[in-house]
C-alpha positions in Angstrom: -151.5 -110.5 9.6 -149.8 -113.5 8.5 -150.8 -116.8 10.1 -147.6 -118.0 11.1 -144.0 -117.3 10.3 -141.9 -120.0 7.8 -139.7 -122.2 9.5 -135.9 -120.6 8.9 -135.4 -123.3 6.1 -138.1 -122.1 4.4 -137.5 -118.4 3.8 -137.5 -117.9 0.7 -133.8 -116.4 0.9 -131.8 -114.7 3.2 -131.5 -110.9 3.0 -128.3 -110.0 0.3 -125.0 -110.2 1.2 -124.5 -106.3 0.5 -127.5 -105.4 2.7 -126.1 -107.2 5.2 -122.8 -105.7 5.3 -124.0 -102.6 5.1 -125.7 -103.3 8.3 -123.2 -104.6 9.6 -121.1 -101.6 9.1 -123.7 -99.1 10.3 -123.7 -101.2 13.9 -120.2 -101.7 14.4 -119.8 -97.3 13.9 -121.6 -97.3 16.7 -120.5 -100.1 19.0 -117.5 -100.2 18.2 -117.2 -103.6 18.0 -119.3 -106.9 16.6 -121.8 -108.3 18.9 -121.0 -111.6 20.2 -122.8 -114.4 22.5 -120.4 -113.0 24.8 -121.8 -108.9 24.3 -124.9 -109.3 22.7 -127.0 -107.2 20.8 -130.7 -106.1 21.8 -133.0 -105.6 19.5 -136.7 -104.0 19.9 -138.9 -106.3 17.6 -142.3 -105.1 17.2 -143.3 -107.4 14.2 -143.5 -104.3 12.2 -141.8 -104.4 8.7 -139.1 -102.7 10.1 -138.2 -103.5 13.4 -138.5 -107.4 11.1 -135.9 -106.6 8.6 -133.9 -105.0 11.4 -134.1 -108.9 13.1 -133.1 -110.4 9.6 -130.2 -108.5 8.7 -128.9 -108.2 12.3 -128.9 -112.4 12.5 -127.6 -112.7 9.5 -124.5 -109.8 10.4 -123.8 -111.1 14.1 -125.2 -115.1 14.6 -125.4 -116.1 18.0 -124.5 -112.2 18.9 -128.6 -111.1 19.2 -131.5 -111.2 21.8 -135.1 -109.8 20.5 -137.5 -108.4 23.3 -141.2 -107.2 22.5 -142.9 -104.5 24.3 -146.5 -105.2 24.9 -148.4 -101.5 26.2 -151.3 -103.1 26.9 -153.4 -101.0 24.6 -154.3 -103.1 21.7 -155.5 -106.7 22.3 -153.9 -107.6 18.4 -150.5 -107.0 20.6 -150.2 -110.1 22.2 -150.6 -111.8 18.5 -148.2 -110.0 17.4 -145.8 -110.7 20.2 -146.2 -114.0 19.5 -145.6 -114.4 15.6 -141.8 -112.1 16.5 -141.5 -114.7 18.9 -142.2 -117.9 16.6 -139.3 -116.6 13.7 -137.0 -116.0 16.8 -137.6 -119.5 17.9 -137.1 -120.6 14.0 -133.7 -118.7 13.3 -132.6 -119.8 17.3 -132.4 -116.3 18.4 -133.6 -115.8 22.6 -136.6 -113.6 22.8 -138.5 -112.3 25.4 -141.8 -110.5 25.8 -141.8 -107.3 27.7 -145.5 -106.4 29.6 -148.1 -105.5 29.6 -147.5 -103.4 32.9 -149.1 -103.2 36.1 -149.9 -99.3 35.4 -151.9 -98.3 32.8 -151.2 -96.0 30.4 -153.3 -93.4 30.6 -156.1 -91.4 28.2 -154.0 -88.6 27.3 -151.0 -88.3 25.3 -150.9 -91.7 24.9 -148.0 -92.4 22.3 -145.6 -90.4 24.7 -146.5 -92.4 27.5 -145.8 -95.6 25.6 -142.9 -93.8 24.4 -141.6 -93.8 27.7 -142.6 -96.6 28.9 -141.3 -98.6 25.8 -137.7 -96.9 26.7 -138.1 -98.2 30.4 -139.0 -101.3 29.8 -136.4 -102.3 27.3 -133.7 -100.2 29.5 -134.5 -102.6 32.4 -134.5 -105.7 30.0 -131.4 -105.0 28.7 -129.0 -104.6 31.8 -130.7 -107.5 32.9 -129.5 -109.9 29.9 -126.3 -107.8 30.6 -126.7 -106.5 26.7 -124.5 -103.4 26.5 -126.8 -101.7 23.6 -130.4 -102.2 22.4 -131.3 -101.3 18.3 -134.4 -99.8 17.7 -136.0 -99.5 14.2 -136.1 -96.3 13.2 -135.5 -95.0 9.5 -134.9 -92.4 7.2 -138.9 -91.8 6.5 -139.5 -91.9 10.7 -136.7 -88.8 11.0 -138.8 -87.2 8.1 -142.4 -87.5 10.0 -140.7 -86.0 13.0 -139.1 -83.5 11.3 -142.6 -82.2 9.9 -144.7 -83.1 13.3 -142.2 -80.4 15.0 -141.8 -77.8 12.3 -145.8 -77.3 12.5 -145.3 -77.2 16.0 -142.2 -74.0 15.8 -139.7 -76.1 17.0 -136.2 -75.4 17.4 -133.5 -76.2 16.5 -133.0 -79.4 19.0 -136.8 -80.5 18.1 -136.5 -80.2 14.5 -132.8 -82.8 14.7 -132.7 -85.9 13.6 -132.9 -88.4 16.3 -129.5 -89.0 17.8 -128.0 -92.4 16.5 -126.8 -93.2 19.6 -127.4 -92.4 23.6 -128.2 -93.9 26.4 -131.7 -95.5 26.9 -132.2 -93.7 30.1 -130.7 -90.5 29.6 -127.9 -89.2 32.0 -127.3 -92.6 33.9 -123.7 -93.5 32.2 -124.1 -97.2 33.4 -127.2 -98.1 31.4 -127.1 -99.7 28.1 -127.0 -97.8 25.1 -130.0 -97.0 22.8 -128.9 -97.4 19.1 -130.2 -96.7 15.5 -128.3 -98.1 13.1 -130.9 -97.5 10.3 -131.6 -94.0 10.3 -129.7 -94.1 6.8 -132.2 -96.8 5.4 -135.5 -96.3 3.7 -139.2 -98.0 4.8 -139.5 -99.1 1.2 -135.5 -100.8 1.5 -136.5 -102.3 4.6 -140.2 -103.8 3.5 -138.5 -105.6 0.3 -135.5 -107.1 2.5 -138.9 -108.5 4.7 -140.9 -109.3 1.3 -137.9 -110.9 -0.7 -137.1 -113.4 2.7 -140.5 -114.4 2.2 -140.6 -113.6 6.2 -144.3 -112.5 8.3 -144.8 -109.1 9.4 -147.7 -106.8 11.2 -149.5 -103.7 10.4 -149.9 -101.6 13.2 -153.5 -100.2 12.5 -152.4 -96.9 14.3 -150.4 -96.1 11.2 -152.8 -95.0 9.3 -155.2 -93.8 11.7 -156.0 -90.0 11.3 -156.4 -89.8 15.2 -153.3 -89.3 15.3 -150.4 -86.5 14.2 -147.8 -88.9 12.8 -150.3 -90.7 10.5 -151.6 -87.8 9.3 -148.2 -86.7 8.3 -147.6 -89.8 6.8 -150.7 -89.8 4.4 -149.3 -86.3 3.8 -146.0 -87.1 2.4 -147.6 -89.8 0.3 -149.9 -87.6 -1.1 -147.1 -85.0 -1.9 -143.6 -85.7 -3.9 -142.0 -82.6 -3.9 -141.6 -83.2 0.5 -139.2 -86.4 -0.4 -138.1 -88.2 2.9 -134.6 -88.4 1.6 -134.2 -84.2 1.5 -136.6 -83.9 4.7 -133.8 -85.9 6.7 -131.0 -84.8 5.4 -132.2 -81.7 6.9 -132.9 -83.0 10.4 -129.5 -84.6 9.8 -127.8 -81.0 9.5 -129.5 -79.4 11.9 -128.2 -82.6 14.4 -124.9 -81.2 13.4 -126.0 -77.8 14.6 -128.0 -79.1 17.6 -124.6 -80.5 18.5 -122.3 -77.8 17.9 -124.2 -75.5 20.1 -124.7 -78.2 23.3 -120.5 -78.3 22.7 -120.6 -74.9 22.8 -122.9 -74.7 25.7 -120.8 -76.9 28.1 -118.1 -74.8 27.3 -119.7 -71.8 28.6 -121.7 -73.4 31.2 -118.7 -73.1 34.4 -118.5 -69.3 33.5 -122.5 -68.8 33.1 -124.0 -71.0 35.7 -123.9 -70.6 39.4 -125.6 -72.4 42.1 -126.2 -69.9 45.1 -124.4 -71.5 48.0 -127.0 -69.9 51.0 -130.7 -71.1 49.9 -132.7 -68.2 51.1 -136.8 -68.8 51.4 -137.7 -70.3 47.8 -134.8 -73.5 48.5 -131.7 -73.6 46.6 -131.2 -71.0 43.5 -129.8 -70.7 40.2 -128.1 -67.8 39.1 -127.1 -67.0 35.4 -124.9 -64.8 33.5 -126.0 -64.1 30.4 -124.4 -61.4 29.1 -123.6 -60.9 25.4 -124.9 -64.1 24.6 -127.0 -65.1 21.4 -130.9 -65.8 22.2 -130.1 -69.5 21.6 -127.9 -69.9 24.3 -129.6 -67.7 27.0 -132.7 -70.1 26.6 -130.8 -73.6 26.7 -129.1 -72.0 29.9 -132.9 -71.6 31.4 -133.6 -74.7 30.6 -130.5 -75.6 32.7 -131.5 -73.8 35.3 -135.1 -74.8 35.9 -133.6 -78.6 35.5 -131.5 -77.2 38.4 -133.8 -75.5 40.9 -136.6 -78.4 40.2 -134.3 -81.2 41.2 -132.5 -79.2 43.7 -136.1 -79.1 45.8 -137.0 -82.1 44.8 -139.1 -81.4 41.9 -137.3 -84.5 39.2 -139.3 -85.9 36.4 -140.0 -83.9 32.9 -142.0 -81.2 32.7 -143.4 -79.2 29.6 -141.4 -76.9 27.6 -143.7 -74.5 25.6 -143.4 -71.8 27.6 -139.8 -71.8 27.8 -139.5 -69.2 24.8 -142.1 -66.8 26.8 -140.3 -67.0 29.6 -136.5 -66.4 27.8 -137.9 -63.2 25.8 -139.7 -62.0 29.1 -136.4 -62.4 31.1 -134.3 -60.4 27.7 -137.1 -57.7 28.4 -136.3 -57.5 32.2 -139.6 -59.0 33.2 -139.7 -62.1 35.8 -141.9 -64.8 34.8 -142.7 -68.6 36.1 -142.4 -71.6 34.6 -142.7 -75.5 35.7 -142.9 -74.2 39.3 -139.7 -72.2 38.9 -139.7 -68.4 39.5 -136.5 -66.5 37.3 -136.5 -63.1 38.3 -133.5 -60.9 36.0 -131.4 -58.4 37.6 -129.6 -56.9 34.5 -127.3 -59.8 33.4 -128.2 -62.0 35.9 -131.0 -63.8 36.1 -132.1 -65.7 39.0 -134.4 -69.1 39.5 -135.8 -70.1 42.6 -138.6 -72.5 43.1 -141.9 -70.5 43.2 -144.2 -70.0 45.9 -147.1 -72.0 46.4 -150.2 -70.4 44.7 -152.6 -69.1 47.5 -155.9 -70.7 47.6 -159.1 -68.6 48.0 
């Protein structure tokens, strides 16, 4: 790690003019507008090369229009050292930054890059529509969208795990009010973004999980490196297409949802039901629909949160076979063309 960031006045230079407007272009697509002191722009700083270039070129784009917040997990003690270095070049190019954590809650042994996953997208959610920021720009590039597309192809995803990340949403899914999550450099490369950090002369961390082959992502990584013919730049363009797909058939879902979906108006014993129609339609659509319906019948009775998906191909082919099956607490039982979900009775104890 470096000791300590330059003072603004002594980066070496700032980043180029046309790297700038490009970034500046890429925001603005999806804002709609420039960030101002009046409507500022959130960034998520890690002190990572590129969440770091991300802080350069943004400042640079949209001066005075920026604010900088830091999750801290609580999982590494380096954290709070790097914390602190994002916020000594905030405090040198006079952009606000806070520090977010590290929570009450600890995260816990398993899964542990979901759950800091989540909790990152909490945090910053919560940060953000406090400072009143109407959108929050994450980091993410071209070579993350190629890692994720590999991680969930070894996996069998479909078609909505193997799309690129969306470039826009909001940071806490269906709530319209809170502040959109944005990538506005899902078009740029890691190796663009470390020599916009090297040529400013500017500090930036390694995070030592990176590399370590612990974990899926890194060992994707190393794999990539090691292997030329799986370039990034092809890898996402493919996510990128199939996030054109992945989007044509949600269009195409809500379209048919008012026909397809029906919630029973008389809950009988298992609480309120779902009931779907899923005649002559594709595989693809019959599953998404019971997805919708087990989202239904779970928060219906009071059953919110996320829940694992893995079985939810079992569960559609056992349904197209005329077999009931069970999944997150959700019974679907299919009557012909109708299938219908109830919550499932509690398992009897012996």
């Amino acid at each position: 790690m470096a000791a300590g960031p330059p003072a603004a006045a002594e980066l070496r230079r700032p980043p180029p003019a046309e790297a700038v407007a490009r970034l500046r272009r890429d925001v603005e697509s999806l804002t709609g507008e420039a960030p101002s002191n009046a409507h500022r722009l959130g960034l998520a700083v890690s002190g990572g090369g590129d969440s770091m270039a991300l802080l350069l070129l943004a400042h640079a784009a949209f001066p005075g229009g920026v604010t900088v917040a830091t999750v801290d997990h609580g999982l590494r003690a380096e954290a709070a050292c790097e914390a602190a270095l994002v916020a000594s070049l905030c405090a040198a190019l006079g952009v606000p930054h806070v520090v977010l954590g590290p929570p009450g809650d600890r995260i816990g042994s398993a899964g542990v890059q979901e759950q800091a996953r989540a909790l990152r997208y909490r945090m910053l959610g919560a940060w953000a529509a406090d400072t009143q920021a109407p959108w929050v720009a994450t980091a993410h590039q071209r070579d993350d969208v190629a890692e994720s597309f590999l991680l969930r192809a070894r996996r069998g995803s479909g078609v909505g795990g193997l799309a690129a990340m969306p470039r826009m949403r909001r940071i806490t899914g269906g709530d319209r009010q809170s502040p959109l999550l944005i990538r506005p450099l899902l078009g740029w490369s890691r190796a663009e973004l470390e020599g916009i950090v090297a040529c400013a002369g500017a500090p930036s961390v390694a995070d030592p999980s990176n590399i370590d082959p612990a974990y899926d992502r890194s060992r994707i990584r190393a794999l990539l490196a090691a292997t030329p013919e799986l370039t990034p730049g092809r890898l996402a363009r493919a996510a990128e297409n199939l996030r054109h797909a992945e989007d044509a058939l949600q269009w195409l879902l809500d379209r048919e949802l008012p026909q397809r979906f029906a919630a029973e108006s008389e809950p009988g014993p298992g609480g309120p039901a779902a009931i779907l129609d899923v005649a002559n339609l594709p595989y693809e659509l019959r599953r998404r629909l019971v997805h919708r319906a087990i989202d239904h019948v779970r928060h219906e009775n009071g059953r919110g949160g996320p829940w694992h998906e893995q079985g939810l191909d079992r569960l559609t082919e056992s349904l197209g076979r005329g077999e009931p099956g069970t999944l997150a607490d959700v019974l679907a039982r299919p009557e012909g063309d109708r299938w219908r979900f109830t919550l499932a009775p509690p398992r009897r104890s012996h």
